[in-house]
SERO-4910 file (N, C-alpha, C, O; in steps of 0.05 Angstrom, whole numbers):
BEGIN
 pado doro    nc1    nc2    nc3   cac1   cac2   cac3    cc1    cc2    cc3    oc1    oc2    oc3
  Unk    A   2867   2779   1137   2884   2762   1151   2896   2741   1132   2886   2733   1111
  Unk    A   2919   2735   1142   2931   2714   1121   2924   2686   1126   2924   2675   1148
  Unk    A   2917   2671   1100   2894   2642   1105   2928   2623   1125   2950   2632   1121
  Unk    A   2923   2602   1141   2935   2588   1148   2940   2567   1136   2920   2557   1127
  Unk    A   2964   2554   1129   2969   2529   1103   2978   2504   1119   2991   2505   1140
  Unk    A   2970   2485   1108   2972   2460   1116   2999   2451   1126   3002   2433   1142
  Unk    A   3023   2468   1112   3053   2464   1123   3040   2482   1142   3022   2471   1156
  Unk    A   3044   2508   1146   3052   2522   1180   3033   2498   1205   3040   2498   1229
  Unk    A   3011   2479   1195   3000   2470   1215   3021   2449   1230   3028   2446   1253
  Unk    A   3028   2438   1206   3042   2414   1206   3071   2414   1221   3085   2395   1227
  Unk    A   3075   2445   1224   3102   2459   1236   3101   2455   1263   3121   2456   1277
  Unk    A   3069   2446   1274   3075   2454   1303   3067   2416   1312   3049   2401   1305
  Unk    A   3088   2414   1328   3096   2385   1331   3074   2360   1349   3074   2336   1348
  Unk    A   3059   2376   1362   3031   2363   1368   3011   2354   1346   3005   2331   1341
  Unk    A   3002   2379   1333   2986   2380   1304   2997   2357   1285   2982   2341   1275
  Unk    A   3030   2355   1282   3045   2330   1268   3035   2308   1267   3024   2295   1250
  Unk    A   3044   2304   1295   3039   2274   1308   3007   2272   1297   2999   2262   1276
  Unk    A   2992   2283   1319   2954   2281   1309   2951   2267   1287   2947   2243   1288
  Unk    A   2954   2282   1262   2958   2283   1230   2966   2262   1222   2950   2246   1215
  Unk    A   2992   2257   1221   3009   2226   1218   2998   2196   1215   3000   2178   1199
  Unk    A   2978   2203   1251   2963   2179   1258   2940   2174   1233   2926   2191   1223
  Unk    A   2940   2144   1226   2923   2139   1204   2894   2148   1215   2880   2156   1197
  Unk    A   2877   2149   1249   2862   2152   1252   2853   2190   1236   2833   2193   1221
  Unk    A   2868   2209   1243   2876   2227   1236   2878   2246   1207   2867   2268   1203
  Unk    A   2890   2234   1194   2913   2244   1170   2878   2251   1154   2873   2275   1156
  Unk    A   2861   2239   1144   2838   2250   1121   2832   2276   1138   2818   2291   1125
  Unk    A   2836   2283   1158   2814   2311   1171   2830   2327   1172   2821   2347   1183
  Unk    A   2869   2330   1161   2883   2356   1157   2861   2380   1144   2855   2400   1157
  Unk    A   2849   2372   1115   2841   2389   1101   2815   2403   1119   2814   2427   1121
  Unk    A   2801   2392   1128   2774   2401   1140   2789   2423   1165   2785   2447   1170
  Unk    A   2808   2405   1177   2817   2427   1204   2826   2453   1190   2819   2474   1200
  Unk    A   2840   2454   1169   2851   2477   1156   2836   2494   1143   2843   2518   1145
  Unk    A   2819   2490   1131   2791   2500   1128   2767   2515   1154   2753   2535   1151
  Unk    A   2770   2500   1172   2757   2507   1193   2771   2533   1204   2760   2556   1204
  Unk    A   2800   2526   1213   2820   2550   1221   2814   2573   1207   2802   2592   1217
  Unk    A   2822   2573   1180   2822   2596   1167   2784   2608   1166   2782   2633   1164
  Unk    A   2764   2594   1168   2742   2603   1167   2731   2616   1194   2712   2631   1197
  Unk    A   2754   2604   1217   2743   2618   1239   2763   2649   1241   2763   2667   1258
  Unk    A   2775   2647   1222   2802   2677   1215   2768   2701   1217   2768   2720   1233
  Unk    A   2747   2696   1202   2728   2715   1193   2697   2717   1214   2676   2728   1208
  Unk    A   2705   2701   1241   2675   2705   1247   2683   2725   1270   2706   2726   1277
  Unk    A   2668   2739   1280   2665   2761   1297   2674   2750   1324   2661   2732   1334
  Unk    A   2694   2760   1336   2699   2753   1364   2676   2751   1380   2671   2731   1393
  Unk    A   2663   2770   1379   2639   2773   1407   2626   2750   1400   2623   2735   1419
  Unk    A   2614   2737   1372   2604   2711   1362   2615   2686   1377   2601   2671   1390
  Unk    A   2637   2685   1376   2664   2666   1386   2666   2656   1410   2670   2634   1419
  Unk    A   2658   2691   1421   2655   2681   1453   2629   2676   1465   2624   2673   1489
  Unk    A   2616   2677   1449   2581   2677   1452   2577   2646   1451   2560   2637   1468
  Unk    A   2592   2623   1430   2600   2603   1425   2612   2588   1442   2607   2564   1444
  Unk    A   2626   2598   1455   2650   2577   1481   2640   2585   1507   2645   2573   1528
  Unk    A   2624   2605   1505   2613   2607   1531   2592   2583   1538   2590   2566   1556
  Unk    A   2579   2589   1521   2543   2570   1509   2555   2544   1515   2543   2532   1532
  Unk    A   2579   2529   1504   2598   2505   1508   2604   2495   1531   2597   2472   1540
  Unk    A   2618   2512   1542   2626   2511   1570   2603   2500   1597   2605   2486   1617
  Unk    A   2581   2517   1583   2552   2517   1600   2533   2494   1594   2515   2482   1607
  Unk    A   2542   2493   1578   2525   2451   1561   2539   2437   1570   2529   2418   1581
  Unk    A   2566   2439   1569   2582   2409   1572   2579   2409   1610   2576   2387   1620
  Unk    A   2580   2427   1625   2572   2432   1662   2560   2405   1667   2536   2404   1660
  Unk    A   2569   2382   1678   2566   2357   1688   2555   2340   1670   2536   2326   1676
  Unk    A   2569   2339   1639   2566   2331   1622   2599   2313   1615   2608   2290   1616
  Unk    A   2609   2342   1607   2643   2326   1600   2668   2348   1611   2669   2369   1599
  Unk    A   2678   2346   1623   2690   2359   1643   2721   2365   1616   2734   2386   1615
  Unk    A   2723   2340   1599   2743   2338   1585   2742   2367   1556   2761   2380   1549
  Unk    A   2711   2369   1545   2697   2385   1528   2687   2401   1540   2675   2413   1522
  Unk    A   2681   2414   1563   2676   2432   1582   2700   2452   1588   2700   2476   1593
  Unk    A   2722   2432   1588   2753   2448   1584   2766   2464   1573   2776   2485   1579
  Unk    A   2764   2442   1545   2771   2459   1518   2764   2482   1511   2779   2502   1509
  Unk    A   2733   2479   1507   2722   2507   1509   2725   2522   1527   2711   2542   1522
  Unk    A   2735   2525   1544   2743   2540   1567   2774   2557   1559   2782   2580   1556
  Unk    A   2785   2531   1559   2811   2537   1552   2813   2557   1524   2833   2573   1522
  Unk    A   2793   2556   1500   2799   2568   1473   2783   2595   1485   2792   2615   1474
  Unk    A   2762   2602   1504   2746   2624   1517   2780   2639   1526   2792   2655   1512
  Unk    A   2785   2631   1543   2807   2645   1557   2826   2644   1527   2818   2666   1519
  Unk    A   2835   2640   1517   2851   2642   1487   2844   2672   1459   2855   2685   1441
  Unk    A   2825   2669   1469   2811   2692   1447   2813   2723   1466   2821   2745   1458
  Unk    A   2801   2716   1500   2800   2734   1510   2829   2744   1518   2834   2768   1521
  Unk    A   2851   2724   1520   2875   2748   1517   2886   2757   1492   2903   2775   1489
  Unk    A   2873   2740   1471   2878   2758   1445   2873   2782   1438   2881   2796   1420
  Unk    A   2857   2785   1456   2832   2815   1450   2830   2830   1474   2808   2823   1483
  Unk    A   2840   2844   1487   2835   2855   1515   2817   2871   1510   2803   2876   1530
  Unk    A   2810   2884   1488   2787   2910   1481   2767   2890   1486   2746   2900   1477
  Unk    A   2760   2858   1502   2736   2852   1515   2736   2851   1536   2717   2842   1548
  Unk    A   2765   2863   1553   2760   2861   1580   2751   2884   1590   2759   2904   1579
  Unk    A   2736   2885   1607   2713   2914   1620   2711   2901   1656   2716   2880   1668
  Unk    A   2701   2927   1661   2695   2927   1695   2671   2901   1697   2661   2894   1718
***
């Protein structure tokens, strides 16, 4: 897979803004690093991960209970070879 670069992140106008903010701007490098490192871990891992998330954060944080929800459903329409009966 091709590594992801700190311009294409910076392309997408949410990611910008984030970045920009002085609270922000030192953790470009780590997020870009992270992206590209999650390019190599095994989907079924992935979803083994946001599921486990989803199930910790359950009347914890409704906000981080989301996310992971939301990136679960993200992977799984990336991949339909995990959808089954």
């Amino acid at each position: 897979m091709k590594e992801i670069t700190k311009e294409e992140i910076l392309q997408i106008p949410v990611l910008n803004f984030c970045f920009r903010s002085k609270f922000y701007k030192d953790y470009l490098d780590s997020f870009v690093q992270d992206i590209n490192t999650g390019q190599h871990i095994d989907v079924y891992c992935i979803m083994h991960y946001l599921i486990k998330a989803v199930i910790n954060y359950c009347g914890i944080s409704l906000t981080y209970r989301t996310v992971a929800y939301d990136f679960a459903w993200a992977v799984l329409a990336a991949n339909k070879s995990l959808w089954n009966e």
